[in-house]
C-alpha positions in Angstrom: -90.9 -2.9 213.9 -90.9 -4.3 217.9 -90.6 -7.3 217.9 -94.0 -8.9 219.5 -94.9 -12.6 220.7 -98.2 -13.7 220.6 -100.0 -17.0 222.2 -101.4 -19.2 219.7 -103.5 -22.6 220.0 -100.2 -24.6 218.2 -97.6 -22.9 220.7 -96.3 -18.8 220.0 -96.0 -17.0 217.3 -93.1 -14.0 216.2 -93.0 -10.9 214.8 -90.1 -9.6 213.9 -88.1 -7.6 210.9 -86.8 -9.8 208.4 -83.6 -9.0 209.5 -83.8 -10.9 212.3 -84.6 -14.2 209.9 -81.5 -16.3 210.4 -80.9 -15.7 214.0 -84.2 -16.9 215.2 -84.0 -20.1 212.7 -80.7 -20.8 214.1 -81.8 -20.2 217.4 -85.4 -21.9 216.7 -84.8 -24.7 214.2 -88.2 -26.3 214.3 -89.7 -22.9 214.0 -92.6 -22.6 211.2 -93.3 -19.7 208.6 -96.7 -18.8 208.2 -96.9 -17.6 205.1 -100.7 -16.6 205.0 -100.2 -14.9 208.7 -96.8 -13.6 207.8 -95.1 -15.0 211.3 -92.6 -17.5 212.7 -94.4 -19.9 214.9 -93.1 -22.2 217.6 -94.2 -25.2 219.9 -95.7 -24.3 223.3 -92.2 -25.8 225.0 -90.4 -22.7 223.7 -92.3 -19.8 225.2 -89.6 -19.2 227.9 -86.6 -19.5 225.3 -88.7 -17.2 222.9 -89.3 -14.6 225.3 -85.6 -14.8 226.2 -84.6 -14.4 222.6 -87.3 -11.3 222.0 -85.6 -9.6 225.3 -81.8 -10.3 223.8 -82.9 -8.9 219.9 -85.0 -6.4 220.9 -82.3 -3.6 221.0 -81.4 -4.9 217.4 -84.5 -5.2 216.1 -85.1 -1.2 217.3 -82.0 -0.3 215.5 -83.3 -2.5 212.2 -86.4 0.2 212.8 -84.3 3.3 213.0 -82.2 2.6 210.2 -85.2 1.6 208.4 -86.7 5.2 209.0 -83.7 7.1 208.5 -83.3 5.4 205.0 -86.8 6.4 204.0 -86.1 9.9 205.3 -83.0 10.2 203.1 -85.0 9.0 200.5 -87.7 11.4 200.9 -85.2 14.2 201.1 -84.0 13.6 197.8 -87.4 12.8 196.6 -87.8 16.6 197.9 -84.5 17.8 196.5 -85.5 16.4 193.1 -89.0 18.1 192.9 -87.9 21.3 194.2 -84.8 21.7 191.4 -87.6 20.5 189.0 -89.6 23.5 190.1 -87.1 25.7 190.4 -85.9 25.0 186.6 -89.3 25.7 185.9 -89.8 28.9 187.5 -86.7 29.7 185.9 -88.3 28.5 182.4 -91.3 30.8 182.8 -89.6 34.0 183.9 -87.3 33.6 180.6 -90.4 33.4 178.7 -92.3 35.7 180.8 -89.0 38.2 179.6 -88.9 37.0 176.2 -92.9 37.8 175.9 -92.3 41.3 177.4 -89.8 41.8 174.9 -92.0 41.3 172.1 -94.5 43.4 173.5 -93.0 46.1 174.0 -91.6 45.8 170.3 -95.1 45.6 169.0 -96.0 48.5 171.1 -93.1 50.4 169.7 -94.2 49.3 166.1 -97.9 50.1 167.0 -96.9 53.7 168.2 -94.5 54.2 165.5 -97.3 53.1 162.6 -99.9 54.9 163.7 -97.4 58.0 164.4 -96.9 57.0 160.0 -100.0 57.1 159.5 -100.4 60.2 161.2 -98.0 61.7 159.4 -99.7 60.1 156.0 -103.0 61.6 156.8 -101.4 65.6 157.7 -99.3 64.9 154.0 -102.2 63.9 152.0 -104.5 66.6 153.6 -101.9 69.3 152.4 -101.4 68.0 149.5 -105.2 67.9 148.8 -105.2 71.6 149.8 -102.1 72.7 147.7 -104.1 71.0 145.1 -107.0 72.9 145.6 -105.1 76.0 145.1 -103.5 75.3 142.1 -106.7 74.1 140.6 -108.0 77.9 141.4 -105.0 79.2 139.8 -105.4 77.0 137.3 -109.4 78.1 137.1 -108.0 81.6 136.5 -106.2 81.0 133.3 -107.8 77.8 131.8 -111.2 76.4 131.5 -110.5 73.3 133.8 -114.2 72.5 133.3 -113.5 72.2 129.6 -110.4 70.3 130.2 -112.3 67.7 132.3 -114.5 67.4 129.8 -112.6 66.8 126.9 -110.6 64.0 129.3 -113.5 61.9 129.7 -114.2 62.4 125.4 -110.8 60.7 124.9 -111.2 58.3 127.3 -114.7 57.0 126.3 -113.8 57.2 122.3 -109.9 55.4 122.6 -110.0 52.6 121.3 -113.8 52.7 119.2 -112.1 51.6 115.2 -114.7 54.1 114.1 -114.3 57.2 111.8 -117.0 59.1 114.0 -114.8 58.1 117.3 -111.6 59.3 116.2 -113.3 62.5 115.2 -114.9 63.1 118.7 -111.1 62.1 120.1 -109.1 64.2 118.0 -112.1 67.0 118.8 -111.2 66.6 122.5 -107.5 66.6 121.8 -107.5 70.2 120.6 -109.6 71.6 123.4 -107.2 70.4 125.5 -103.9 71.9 123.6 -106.3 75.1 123.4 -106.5 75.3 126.9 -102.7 73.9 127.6 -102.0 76.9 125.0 -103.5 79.4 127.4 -101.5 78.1 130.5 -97.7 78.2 128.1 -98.9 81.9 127.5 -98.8 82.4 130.9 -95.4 80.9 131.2 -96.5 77.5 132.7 -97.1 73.7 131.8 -98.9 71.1 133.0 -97.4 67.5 132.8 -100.5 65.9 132.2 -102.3 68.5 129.5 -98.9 67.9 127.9 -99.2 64.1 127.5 -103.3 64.0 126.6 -102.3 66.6 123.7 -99.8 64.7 122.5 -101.3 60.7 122.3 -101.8 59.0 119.4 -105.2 57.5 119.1 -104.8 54.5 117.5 -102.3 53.8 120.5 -104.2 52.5 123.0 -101.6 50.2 124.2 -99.2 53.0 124.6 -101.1 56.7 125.2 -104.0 55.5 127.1 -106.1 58.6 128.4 -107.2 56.7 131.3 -103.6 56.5 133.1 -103.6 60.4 132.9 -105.0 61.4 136.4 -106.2 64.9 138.0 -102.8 65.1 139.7 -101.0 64.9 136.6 -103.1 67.6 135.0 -102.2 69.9 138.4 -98.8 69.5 138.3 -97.6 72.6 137.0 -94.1 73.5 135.9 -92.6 76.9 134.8 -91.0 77.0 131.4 -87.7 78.4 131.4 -87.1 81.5 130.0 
């Protein structure tokens, strides 16, 4: 800051930067402090030797002022030098994570593509396997009575288990329809994995030769018997 005198009722009053303190009190030893006004005051008999002393400190106080300035621009420059390598780490933070998340997307796209290329691949499987089913169960048609064999599966499956005389009757019924039929296929020079297995449980082994377990596929899958 300038330094600046005013007139005041009690004499002149100084502004100045606190710098300047012990200069003026050893030039001005009466001089006052207003705290409440935040000046130096002096009597009315020193206006002359005040204004001299304002002329002689005005090129310091100017200096006080420049250097005051240029410390508070340093300090804003490294204010501005901290923030900016606060942002820049930052940035930096977000375009590893940015790369990270890319990664991982493009890995779930990759698993995406790949699983539904599976499943795919599941679906073309199963559909020929339904249809080379289909044609062995016309084969099958031609040489056994599948209708009969079906039938007699779900008469071992509904009496397994029944500790009656009349159920292990219906059962063992069952049972030889399907050896009958199975008998018809080995004539032909065949076997079927599952005919094989329903002819050969034991009824009052439920826990072990359970009818239920034997499914459609097992029944189609045909093998040739070696000469």
């Amino acid at each position: 800051m300038a330094i600046r005198i005013e007139k005041i009722e009690t004499g002149f009053a100084a502004y100045f930067p606190y710098e300047l303190k012990d200069n003026f009190r050893t030039t001005f030893k009466t001089a006052k402090w207003n705290g409440q006004l935040k000046r130096w005051e002096v009597g009315p008999r020193s206006g002359k030797r005040l204004e001299q002393w304002a002329a002689e400190a005005q090129e310091a106080a100017e200096a006080i002022e420049q250097e005051a300035e240029a410390e508070l621009t340093e300090q804003d420059l490294a204010q501005i030098r901290n923030e900016l390598a606060k942002i820049k780490g930052d940035i930096e933070a977000a375009q590893e994570r940015k790369e990270k998340l890319a990664e991982v997307k493009q890995m779930l796209a990759d698993a995406r593509a790949e699983l539904d290329e599976a499943k795919q691949a599941l679906t073309e499987e199963k559909a020929a396997a339904d249809e080379v089913q289909k044609d062995v169960a016309t084969l099958l048609a031609n040489v056994c009575d599948m209708k009969a064999v079906a039938e007699a599966h779900k008469a071992m499956i509904k009496n397994q288990g029944i500790k009656k005389a009349w159920a292990t009757k219906l059962y063992r019924e069952a049972q030889e329809v399907i050896e009958a039929q199975h008998d018809k296929l080995r004539d032909a020079g065949f076997v079927s994995e599952g005919l094989e297995e329903l002819e050969n449980f034991n009824v009052n082994r439920t826990d072990r030769d359970n009818a239920r377990r034997v499914t459609e596929a097992d029944i189609l899958t045909i093998t040739k018997i070696d000469d």
